[in-house]
C-alpha positions in Angstrom: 26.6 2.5 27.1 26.2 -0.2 24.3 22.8 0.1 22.0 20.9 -2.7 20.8 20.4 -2.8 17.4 17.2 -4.0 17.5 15.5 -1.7 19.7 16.9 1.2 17.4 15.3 -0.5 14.7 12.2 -0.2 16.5 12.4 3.2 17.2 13.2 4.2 13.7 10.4 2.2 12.4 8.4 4.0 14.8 9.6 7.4 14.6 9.6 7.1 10.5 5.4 6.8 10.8 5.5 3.2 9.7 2.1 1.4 11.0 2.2 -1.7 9.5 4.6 -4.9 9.8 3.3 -8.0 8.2 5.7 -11.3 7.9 6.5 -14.8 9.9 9.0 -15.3 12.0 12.3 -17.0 11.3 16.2 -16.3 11.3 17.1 -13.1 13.1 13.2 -11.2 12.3 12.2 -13.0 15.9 14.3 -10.7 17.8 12.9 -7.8 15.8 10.1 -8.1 15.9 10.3 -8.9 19.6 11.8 -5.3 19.7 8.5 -4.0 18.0 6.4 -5.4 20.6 8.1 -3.9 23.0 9.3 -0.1 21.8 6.8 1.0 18.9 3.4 0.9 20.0 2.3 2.6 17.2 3.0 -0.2 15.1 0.9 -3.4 14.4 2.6 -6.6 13.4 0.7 -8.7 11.6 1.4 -12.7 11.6 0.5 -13.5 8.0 0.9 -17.4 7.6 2.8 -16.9 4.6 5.4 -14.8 3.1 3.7 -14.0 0.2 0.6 -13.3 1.8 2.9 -10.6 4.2 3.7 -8.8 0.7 0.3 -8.6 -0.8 -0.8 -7.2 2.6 2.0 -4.7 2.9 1.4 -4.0 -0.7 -2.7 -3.0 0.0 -1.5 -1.5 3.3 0.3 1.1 1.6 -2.4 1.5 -1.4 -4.7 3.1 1.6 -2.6 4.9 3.7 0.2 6.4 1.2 2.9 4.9 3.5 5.4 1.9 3.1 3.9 -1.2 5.7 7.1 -3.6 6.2 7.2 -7.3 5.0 9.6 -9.3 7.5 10.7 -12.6 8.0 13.3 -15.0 7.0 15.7 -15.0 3.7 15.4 -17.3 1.8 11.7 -17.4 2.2 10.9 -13.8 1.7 13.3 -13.8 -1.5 11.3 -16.9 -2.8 7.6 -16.6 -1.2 7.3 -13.5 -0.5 8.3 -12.2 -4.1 4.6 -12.6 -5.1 3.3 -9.1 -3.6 7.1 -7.8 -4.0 6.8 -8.0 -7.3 2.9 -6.3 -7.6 4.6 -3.2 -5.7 7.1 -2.7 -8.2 5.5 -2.7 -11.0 2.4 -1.3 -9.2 4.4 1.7 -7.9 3.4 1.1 -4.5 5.7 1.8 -1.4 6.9 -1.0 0.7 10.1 -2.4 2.7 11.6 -5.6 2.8 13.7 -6.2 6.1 14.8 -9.9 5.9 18.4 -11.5 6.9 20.8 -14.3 5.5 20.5 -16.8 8.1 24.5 -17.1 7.9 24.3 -19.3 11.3 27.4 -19.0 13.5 29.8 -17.3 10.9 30.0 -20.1 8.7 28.5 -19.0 5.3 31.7 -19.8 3.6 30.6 -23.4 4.5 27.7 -24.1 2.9 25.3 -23.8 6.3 21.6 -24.4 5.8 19.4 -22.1 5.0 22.3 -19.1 4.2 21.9 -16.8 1.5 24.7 -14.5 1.4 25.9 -15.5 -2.1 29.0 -17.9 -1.0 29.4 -21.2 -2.9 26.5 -23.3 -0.9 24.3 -20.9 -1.1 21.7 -18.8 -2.1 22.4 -14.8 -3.4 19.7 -13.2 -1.6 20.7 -9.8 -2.0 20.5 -10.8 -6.2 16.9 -12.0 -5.7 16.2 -8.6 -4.0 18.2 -6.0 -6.5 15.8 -7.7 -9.5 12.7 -6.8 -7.6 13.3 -3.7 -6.1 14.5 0.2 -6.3 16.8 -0.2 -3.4 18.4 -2.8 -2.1 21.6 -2.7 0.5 23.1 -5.5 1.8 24.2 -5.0 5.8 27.2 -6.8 7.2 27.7 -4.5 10.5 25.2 -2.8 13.1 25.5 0.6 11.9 25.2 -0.6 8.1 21.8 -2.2 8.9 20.2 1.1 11.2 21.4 3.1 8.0 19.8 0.5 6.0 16.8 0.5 7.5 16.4 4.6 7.3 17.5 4.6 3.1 15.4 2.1 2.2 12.2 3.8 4.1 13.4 6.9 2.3 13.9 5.3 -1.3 10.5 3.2 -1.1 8.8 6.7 -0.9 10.5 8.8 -2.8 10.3 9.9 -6.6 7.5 6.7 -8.0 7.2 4.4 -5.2 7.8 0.7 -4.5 10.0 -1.5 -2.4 13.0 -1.7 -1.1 15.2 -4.1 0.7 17.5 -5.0 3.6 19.3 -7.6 3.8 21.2 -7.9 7.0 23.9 -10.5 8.2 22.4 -12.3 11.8 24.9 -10.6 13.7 24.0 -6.9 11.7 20.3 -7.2 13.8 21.0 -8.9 17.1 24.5 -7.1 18.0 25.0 -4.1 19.9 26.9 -0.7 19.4 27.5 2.8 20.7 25.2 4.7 18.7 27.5 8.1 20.0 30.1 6.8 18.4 29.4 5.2 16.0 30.3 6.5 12.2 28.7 7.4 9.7 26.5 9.2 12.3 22.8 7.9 12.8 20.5 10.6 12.3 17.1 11.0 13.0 15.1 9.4 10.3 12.7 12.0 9.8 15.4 14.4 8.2 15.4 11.5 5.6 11.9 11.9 5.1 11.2 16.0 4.6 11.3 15.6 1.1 8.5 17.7 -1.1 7.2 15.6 -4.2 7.7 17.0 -7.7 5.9 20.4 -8.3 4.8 20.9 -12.3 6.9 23.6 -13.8 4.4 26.7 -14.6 5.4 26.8 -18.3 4.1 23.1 -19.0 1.4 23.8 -17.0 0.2 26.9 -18.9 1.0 25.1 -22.0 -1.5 22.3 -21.0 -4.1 24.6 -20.1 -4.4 26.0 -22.6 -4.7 23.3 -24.8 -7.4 21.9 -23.1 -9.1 24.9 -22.9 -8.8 25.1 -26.7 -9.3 21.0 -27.5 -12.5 20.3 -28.9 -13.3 16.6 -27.5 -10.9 16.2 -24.6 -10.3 13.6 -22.3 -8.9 12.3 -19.1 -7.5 9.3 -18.3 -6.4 8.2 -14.5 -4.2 5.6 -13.3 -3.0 4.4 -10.3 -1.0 7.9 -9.7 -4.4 9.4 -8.4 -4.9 7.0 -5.8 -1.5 6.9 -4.7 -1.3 10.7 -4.4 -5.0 11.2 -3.2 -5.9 13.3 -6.2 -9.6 12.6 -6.2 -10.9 16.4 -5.7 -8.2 18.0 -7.8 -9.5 15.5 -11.0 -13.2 15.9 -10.1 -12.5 19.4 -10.1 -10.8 20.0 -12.8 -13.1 17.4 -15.4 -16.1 19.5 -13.9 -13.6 22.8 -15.1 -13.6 21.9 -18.5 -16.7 19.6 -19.0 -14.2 16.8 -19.8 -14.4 13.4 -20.1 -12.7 10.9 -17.7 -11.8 7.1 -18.7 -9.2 5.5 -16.0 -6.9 2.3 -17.0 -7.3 -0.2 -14.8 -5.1 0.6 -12.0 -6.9 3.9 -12.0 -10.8 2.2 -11.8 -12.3 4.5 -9.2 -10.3 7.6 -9.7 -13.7 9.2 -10.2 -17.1 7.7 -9.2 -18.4 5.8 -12.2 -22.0 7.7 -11.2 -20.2 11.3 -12.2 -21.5 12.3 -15.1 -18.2 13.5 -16.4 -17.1 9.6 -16.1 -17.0 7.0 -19.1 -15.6 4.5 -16.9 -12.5 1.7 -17.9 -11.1 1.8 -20.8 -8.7 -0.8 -22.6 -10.2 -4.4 -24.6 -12.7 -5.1 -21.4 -13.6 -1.7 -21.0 -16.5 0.4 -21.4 -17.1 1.2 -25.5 -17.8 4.8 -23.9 -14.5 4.9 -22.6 -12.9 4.1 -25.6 -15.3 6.1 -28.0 -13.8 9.2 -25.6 -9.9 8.2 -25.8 -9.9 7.1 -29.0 -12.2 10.4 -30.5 -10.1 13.1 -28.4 -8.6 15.6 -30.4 -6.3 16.0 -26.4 -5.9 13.4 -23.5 -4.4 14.6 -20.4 -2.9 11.1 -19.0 -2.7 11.8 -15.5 -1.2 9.0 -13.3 -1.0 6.0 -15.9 1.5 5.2 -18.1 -0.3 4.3 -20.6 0.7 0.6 -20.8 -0.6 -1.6 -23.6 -3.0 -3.5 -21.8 -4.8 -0.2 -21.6 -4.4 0.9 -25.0 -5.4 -1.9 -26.8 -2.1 -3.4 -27.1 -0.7 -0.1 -28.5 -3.0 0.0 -31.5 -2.5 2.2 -33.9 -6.1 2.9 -34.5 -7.0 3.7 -30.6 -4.6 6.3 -29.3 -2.8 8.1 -32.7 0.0 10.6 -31.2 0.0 12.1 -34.9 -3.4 13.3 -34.9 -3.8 13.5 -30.7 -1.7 15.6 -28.3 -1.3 14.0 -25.3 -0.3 15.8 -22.1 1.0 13.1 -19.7 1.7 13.5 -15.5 3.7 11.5 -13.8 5.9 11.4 -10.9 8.9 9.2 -12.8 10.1 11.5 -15.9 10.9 8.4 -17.9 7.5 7.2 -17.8 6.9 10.1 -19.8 6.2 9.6 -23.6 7.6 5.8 -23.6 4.5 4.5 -25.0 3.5 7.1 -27.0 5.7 10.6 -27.8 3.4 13.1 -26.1 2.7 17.4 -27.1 3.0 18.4 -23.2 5.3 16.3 -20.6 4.4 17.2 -16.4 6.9 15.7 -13.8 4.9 16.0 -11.0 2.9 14.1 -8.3 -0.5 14.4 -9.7 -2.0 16.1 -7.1 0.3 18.8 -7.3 -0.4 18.8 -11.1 -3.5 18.8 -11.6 -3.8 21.6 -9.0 -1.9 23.4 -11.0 -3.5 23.1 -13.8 -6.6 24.0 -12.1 -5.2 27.2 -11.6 -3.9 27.9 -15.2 -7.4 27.0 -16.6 -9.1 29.6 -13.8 -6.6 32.2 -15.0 -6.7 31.6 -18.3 -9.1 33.6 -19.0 -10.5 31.5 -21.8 -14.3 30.6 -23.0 -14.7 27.1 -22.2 -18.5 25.7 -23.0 -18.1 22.7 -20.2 -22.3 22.6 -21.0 -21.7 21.4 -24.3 -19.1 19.4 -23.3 -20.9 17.3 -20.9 -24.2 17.1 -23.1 -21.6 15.2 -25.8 -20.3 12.9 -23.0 -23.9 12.2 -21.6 -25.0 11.2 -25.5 -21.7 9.1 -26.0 -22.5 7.0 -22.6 -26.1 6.5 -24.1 -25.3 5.4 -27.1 -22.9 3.2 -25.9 -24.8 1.7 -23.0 -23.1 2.6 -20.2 -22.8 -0.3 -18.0 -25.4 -1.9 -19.1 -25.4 -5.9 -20.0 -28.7 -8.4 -20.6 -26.9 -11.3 -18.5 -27.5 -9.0 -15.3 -31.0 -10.3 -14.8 -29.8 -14.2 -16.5 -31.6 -16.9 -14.5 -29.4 -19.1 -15.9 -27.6 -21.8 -13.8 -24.3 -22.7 -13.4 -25.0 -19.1 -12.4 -23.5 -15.8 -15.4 -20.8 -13.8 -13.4 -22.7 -11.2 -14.7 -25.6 -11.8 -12.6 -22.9 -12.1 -9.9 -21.8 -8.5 -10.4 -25.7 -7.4 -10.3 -26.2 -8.6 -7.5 -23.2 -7.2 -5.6 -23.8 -3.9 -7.2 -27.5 -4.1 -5.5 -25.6 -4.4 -2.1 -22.8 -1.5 -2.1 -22.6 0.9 -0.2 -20.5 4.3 -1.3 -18.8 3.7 2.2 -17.6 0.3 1.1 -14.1 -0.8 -0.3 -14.2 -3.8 -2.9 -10.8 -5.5 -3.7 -10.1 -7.7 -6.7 -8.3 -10.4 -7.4 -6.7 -11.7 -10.5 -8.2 -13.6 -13.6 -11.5 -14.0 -15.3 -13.6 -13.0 -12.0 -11.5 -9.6 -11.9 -12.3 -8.9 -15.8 -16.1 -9.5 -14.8 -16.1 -6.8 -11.9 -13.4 -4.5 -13.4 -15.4 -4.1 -16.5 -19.6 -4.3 -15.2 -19.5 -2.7 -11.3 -20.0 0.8 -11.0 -17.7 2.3 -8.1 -20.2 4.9 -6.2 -17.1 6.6 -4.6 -13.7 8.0 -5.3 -11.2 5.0 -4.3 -13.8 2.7 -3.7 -12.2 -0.1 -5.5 -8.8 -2.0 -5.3 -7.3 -4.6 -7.3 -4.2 -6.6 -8.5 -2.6 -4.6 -11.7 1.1 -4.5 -11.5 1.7 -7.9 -11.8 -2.0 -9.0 -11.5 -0.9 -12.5 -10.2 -4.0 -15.0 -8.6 -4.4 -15.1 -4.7 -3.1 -11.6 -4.5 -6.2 -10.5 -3.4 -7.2 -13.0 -0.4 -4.4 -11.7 2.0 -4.6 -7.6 0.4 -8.5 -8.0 1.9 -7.0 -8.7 4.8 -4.5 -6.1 5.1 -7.5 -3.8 4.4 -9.5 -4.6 6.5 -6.8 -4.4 9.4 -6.1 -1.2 7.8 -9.4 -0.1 7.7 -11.9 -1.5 10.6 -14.7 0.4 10.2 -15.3 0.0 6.4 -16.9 -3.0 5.0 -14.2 -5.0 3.0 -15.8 -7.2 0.5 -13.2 -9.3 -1.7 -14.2 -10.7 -5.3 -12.1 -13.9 -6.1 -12.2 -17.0 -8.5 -11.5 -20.6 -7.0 -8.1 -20.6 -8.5 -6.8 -17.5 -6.7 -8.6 -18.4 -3.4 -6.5 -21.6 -3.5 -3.4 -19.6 -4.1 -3.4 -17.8 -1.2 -6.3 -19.6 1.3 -3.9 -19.6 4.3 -4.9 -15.5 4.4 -8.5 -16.6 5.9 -6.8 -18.0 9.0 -5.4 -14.4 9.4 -8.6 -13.1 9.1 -10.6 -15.8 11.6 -7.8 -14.9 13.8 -8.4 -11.3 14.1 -12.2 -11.8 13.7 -12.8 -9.0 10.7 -15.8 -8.9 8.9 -14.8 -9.1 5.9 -16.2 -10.7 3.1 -15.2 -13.4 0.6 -17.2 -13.6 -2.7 -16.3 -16.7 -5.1 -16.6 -16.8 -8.5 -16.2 -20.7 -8.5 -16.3 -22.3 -11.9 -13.8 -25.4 -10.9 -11.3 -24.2 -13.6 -8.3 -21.9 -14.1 -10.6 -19.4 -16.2 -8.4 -17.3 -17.6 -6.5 -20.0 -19.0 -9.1 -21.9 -19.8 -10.1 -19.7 -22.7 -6.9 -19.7 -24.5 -6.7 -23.9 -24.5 -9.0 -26.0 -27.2 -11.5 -28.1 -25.3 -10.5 -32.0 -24.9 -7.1 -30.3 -23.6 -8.1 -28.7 -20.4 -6.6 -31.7 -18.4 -4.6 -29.1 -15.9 -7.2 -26.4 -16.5 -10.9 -27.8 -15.0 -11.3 -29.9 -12.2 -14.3 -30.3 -9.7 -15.7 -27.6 -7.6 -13.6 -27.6 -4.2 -15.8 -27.3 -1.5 -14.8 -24.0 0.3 -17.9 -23.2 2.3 -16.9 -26.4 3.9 -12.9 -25.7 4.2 -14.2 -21.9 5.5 -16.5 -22.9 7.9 -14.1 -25.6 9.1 -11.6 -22.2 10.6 -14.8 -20.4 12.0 -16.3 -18.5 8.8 -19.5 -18.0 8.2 -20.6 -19.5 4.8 -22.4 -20.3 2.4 -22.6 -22.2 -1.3 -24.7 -20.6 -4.2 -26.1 -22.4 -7.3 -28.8 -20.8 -8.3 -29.3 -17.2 -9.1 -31.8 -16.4 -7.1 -30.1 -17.4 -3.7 -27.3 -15.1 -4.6 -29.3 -12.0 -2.9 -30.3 -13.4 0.2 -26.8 -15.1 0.7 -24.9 -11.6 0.4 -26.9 -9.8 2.2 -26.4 -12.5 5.2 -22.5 -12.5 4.9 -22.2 -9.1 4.4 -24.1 -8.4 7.9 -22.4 -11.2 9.5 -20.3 -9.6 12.3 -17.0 -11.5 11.4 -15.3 -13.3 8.9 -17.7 -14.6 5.9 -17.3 -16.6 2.3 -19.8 -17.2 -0.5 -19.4 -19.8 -2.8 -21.1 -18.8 -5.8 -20.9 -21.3 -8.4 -20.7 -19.8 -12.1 -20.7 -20.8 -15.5 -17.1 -21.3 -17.5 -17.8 -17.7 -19.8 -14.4 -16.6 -21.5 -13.5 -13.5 -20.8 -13.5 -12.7 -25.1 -17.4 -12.1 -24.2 -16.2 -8.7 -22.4 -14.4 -7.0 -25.1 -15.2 -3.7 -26.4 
């Protein structure tokens, strides 16, 4: 009895624990995801109005349940499109799989048909476009290739550090039929694919980092993205309180700890908090757990912020070459971080060594009020057009530990990343891998979806929001109450700030009116320009029961004004 290949697919997807497909139809993906609708009811499918929208949602669907969510729909627009969150989970680290096809209608690809993308003369080389953005790509010509397909790339978007992986299938690879009993190699089930531990720490390293940070006079920890991704929030909380040691996060790693712990000094890098940096750059040892340590942490690598020759630095990570590339490091832990920071947890306990974590945290109580600690003057500004730092105030005054904030890209993100103070452990999520504008408008989405009993609230400028405003019709459509808060100062920020005034032709424009545009597809809304209306008007959209947007207009203040 014959098999159709697309209703495998649909169990696989189903039995491999995937809960998310986001895409649009076209080519072959209709008949797939006509499978999914049928045989995985486990699994929600998501229409996302735009490729690259589909990605940025899979991309945050994965950042909050630790699983790959799918991205589907045709090839040449998921090569092109939908590169945009492809790209943030790849150099994000972030699981996901790509299941698109080459539109090679009726066997002529050697012919130049439209729309094909196998790689022929005529046409486009989709599987190319994939290999540069992914771990894993495989390119399926025949039923049996693409079910195996389908399985490897599920297994290689999780495995060792995350992040996609790709399918690309010929039509007749998706739609045809075969006998699975026969059929060679042998399909297995895919969850013998998946029983794979992650990386344990080897004991030695972790003795030897122990007890250095048992010995280290000023030590400090900084988190990346690695903690969220392997839900290491009570092993770091545990072990900073262990050892009275400071922790600073990168970016990525924002919310790693509550920014209300007393052990926590917040971001570091050139928007961060000066406490932060006072810690990394003043530790005798820094345990870098989770973050490779990139330069737009580091202050571009300076040589005066993190000095290897007078610092030992113990680094975790899950990919070993991560591992001293930007600087050479005393201790080196291949290992999810979960799994090493437990460990070191243990090697601390046993130790048997005098730590004085009292002292410790009186020093990193004095260094965050010395440093004023997320503090700023402009919080209370009555200025109008309106400080994003008054923005950020008044935001703060309306969260809720229970809440999950998501950032875009740009000024507005520099604004939030560097003045809000998370009140929980993964509170906050935002665009770091490739940090592209817009990513944020459809990832709110996907959390939302992901999470419908939280209270999504999404921080955006004008330009990203007019990246990616198609998202909002996903959200009216599915009625979520999420909500969308506009840093709208009518230019490309970010940009702004680097071009001489009189030449900001392509850079400022007037404000676009997206209370209107919003409330046109059902939101509710509303259009802030004066500080004091900024309370009243979050506090209505934020117990709206459905889709809102405030469009709070803000003055054009560069980004320079945030460095450390």
């Amino acid at each position: 009895m014959a098999d159709h290949v697309n209703q495998v697919f649909a169990d696989i997807v189903q039995a491999a624990g995937i809960e998310y497909v986001f895409g649009m139809p076209g080519g072959v993906t209709p008949f797939l995801f006509d499978a999914l609708t049928d045989k995985a009811p486990g699994v929600t499918c998501v229409l996302s109005r735009h490729e690259g929208a589909a990605s940025c949602m899979a991309d945050m669907a994965a950042r909050l349940t630790g699983k790959p969510a799918i991205v589907m729909g045709q090839g040449l627009w998921i090569g092109t499109s939908g590169a945009f969150g492809i790209v943030e989970s790849a150099l994000a680290g972030t699981p996901m799989v790509i299941i698109t096809e080459t539109s090679d209608y009726a066997n002529l690809p050697q012919h130049m048909p439209y729309q094909c993308c196998t790689g022929e003369y005529g046409s486009v080389d989709l599987p190319a476009i994939m290999k540069a953005m992914c771990k894993f790509t495989t390119f399926a010509t025949t039923p049996i290739e693409f079910l195996h397909g389908v399985q490897l790339a599920i297994k290689h978007a999780m495995s060792g550090r995350p992040g996609p992986a790709a399918v690309v299938c010929r039509w007749n690879a998706a739609v045809g039929a075969l006998d699975l009993k026969n059929a060679m190699p042998r399909l297995h089930p895919v969850q013998g694919h998946l029983n794979v531990a992650p990386p344990a720490p080897d004991p030695a390293a972790a003795q030897s980092a122990a007890e250095l940070l048992i010995g280290a006079k000023n030590p400090v920890l900084v988190a990346g993205i690695g903690i969220h991704l392997a839900r290491a929030y009570d092993e770091l909380r545990e072990l900073a309180e262990l050892l009275g040691m400071a922790v600073a996060t990168s970016f990525m790693g924002k919310s790693a700890i509550p920014e209300t712990h007393d052990l926590a000094v917040g971001m570091m890098g050139r928007i961060g908090q000066a406490a932060a940096n006072k810690a990394v750059s003043g530790a005798d040892v820094i345990l870098a757990a989770g973050t490779g340590l990139a330069p737009d942490n580091t202050l571009m690598l300076s040589p005066d912020y993190i000095r290897p020759a007078e610092q030992s630095i113990i680094q975790i990570d899950i990919e070993p070459r991560n591992i001293g590339f930007t600087f050479p490091v005393h201790t080196g832990i291949v290992s999810d971080a979960r799994a090493a920071l437990r460990a070191l947890i243990e090697a601390v306990k046993s130790s048997g060594g005098k730590i004085d974590a009292s002292a410790r945290r009186a020093a990193v109580a004095e260094l965050k009020q010395k440093n004023k600690f997320f503090e700023c003057p402009l919080f209370m500004s009555d200025a109008a057009p309106i400080a994003p730092e008054r923005v950020v105030a008044e935001a703060q005054a309306q969260l809720r530990p229970e809440d999950l904030v998501v950032l875009d890209a740009g000024n507005n993100r520099m604004f939030f990343a560097k003045y809000l103070r998370t009140l929980r452990a993964g509170q906050l999520v935002g665009a770091g891998g490739a940090a592209g504008i817009g990513w944020g408008v459809p990832a709110a989405v996907a959390a939302q979806i992901v999470r419908p009993d939280t209270r999504v609230i999404c921080m955006v400028g004008d330009g990203g929001l007019m990246s990616t405003f198609s998202a909002l019709e996903t959200a009216r459509q599915h009625n979520l109450p999420l909500t969308y808060v506009v840093l709208n100062n009518a230019s490309l920020g970010n940009v702004n700030d680097f071009i001489a005034p009189g030449r900001r032709q392509l850079t400022e424009y007037a404000h676009p009116n997206f209370a209107g545009m919003a409330a046109a597809m059902g939101f509710h809304t509303a259009t802030v320009e004066r500080p004091e209306d900024i309370r009243p008007a979050l506090q209505a959209a934020l117990g709206h029961n459905g889709p809102a947007l405030v469009d709070i207009h803000v003055n054009r203040s560069p980004h320079f004004t945030l460095m450390s």
